[in-house]
C-alpha positions as CSV (number, residue, x, y, z in Angstrom):
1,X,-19.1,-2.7,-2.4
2,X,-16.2,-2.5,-0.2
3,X,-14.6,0.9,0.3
4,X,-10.8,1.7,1.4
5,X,-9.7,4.5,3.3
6,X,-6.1,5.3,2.5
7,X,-4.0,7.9,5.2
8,X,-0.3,9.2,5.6
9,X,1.1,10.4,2.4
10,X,2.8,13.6,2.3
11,X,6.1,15.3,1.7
12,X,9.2,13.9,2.8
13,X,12.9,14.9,2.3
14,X,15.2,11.7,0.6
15,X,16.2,9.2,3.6
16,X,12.7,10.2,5.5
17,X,9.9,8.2,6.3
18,X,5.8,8.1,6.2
19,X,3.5,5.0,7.0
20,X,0.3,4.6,5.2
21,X,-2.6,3.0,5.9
22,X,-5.7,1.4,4.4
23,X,-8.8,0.3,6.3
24,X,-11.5,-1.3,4.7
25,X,-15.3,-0.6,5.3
26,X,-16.2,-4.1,5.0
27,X,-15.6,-5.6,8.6
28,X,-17.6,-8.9,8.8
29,X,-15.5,-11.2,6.7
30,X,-12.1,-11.2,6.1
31,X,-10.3,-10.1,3.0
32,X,-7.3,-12.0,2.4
33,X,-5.2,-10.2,-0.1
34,X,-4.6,-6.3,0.8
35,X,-1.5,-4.4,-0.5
36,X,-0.1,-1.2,-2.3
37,X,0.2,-0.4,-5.6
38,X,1.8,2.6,-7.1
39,X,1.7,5.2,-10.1
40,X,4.3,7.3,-10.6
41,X,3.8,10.3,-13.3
42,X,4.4,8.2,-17.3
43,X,4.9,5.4,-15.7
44,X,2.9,2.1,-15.6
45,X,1.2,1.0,-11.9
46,X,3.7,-1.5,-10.3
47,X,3.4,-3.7,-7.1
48,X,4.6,-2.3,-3.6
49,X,3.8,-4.5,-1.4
50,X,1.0,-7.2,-0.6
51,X,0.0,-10.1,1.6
52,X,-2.0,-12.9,0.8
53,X,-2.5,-15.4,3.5
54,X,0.9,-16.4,5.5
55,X,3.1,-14.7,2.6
56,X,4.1,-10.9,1.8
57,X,5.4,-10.2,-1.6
58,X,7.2,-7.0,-1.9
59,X,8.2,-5.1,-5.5
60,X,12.4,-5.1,-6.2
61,X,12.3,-1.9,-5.7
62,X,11.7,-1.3,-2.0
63,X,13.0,-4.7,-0.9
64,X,14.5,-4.1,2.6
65,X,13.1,-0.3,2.7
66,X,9.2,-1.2,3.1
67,X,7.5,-3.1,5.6
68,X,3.8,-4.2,5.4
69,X,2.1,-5.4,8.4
70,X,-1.4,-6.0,8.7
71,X,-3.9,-6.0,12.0
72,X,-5.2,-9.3,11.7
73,X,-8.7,-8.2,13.8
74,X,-9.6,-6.3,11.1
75,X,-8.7,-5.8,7.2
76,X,-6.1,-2.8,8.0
77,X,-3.0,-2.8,6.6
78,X,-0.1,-0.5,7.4
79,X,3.0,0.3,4.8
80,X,6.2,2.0,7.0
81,X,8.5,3.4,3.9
82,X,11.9,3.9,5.1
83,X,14.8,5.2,3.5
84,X,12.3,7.1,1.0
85,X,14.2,8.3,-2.1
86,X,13.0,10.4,-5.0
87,X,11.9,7.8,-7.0
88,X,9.7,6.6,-4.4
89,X,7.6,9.2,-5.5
90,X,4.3,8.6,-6.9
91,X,0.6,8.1,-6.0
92,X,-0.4,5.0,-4.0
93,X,-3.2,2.9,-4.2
94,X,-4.3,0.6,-1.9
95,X,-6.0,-2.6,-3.1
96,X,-7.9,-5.4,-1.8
97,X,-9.7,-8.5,-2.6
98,X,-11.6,-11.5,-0.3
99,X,-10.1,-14.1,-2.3
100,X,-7.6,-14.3,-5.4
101,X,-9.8,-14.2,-8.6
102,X,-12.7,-12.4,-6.6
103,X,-13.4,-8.5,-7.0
104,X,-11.1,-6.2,-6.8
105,X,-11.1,-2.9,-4.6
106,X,-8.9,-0.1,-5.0
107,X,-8.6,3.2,-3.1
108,X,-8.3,6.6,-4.5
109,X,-4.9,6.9,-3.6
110,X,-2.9,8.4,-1.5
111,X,0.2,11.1,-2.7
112,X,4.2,10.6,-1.8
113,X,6.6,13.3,-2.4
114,X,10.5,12.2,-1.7
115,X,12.6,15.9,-2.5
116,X,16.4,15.0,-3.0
């Protein structure tokens, strides 16, 4: 059972930013797919961001506004949100899996706050 520690939400005024973070607990192999997801209040989960292999696949959303970056040593992955808006608000999950089609891991989640 891998377990992911999610840091760095919080409250931020619109054109702020935060960075999250998600570490993993599972440190031997290598999981190849980590990302966010989010979940903003009656609406449906949605992708942020997420990289799988070589390739990072971010939601339309917060093209050109999020940056994902992983440290390739160990199954961390960092999200720096820029130019946060209100809609940006919403509870964030980080998720992870070893390979596509094997279990998937998902934190508790982490809370962003954008005030206009």
């Amino acid at each position: 059972q891998v377990q992911l520690t999610e840091s760095g939400g919080g409250l931020v005024q619109t054109g702020g930013s935060l960075r999250l973070s998600c570490a993993a607990s599972e440190s031997t192999f290598r999981y190849d797919i980590m990302g966010w997801y989010r979940r903003a209040p009656g609406k449906q989960r949605e992708l942020v961001a997420i990289i799988s292999g070589g390739t990072t696949n971010y939601g339309d959303s917060v093209k050109g506004r999020f940056t994902l970056s992983r440290d390739n040593a160990k199954n961390i992955v960092f999200l720096q949100m820029n130019s946060l808006k209100p809609e940006d608000t919403a509870m964030y999950f980080c998720k992870t899996q070893r390979y596509r089609g094997w279990p998937e891991y998902w934190g508790r989640g982490t809370q962003v706050t954008v005030s206009s």
